[in-house]
N, C-alpha and C positions, 0 to 999 in steps of 0.2 A: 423505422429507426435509422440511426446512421450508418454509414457504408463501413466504416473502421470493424479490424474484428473484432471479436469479443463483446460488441457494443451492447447488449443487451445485460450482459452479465459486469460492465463494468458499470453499468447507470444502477443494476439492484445493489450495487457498494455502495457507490456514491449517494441511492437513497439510505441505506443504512447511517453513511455516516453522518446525513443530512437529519437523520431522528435523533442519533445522537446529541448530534450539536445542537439543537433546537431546545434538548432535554435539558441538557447540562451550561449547556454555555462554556464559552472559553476561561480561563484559568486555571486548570488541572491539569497534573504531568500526566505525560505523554501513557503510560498506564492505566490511569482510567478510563481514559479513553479506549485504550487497547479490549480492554475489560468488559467495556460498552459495547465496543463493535463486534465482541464476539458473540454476545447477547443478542443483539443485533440479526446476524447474518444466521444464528439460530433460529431464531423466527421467523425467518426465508425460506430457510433450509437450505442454503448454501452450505456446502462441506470445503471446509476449511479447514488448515495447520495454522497454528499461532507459534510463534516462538521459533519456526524453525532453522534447524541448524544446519545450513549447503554449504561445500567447502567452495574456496576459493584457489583456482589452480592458474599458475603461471607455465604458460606450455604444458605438459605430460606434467610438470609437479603439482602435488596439493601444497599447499604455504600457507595457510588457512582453512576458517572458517568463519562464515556471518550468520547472525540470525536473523530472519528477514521477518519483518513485524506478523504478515499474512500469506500463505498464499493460496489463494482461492480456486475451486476444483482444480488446481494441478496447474493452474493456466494462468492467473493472475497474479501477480505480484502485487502485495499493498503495504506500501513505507508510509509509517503514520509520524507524525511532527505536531509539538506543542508551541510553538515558537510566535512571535509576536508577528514576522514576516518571512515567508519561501526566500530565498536567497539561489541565485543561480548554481551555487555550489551544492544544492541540495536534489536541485534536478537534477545535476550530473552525477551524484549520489545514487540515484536512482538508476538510472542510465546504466550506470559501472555494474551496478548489482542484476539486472536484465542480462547485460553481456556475459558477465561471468557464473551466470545462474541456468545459461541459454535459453532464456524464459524472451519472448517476442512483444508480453502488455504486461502495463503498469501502473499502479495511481500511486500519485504522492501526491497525499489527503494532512491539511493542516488546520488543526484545532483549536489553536492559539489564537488565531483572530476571532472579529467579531462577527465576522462569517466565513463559516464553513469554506476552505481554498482547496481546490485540488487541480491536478496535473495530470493528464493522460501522458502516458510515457509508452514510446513506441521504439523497441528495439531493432535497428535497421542492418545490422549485422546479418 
């Protein structure tokens, strides 16, 4: 497999959400998807948090908090997208949410096309 980390445990996502999308096809918000993939990664047995809620801290302060669509054994970060096209603003979405998560991998997996788009996201910080 490839030399990047995480690499074996980011391709068993990437398969998930490749059954997804084959299943379902694009046109669904971003939910059933989500819905899907939890389904999904169940039947892997990958251990996952959906929905969760990390705060977002500026210096020493909390100032928030985001939910991050996935994150998988404790190590993966997964931002899911319904959208017709990824937009650079998205990966850097991504990106922000690694750094201030201080999470190191990441996919941003879009569902909205006609096929399956994802982004390996490598926090460099």
């Amino acid at each position: 497999m490839t030399d990047y980390k995480y690499a074996e445990l980011t391709g068993k996502i990437i398969g998930c959400a490749m059954r997804v999308h084959s299943t379902l096809g694009n046109g669904f918000q971003e939910v059933i998807y989500q819905r899907a993939l939890a389904i999904e990664l169940d039947k892997v047995k990958l251990p996952f948090d959906r929905e969760l809620e990390m705060p977002i801290n500026y210096g020493e302060c909390e100032i928030g908090t985001r939910r991050v669509d996935f994150l998988v054994e404790g190590k993966v970060l997964v931002e899911l997208k319904a959208i017709t096209h990824l937009e650079k603003v998205h990966l850097a979405q991504g990106l922000n949410y690694l750094e201030a998560f201080k999470l190191e991998i990441g996919l941003l997996i879009n569902f909205g096309e006609t096929r399956l788009m994802f982004k390996r996201l490598i926090n460099k910080q």
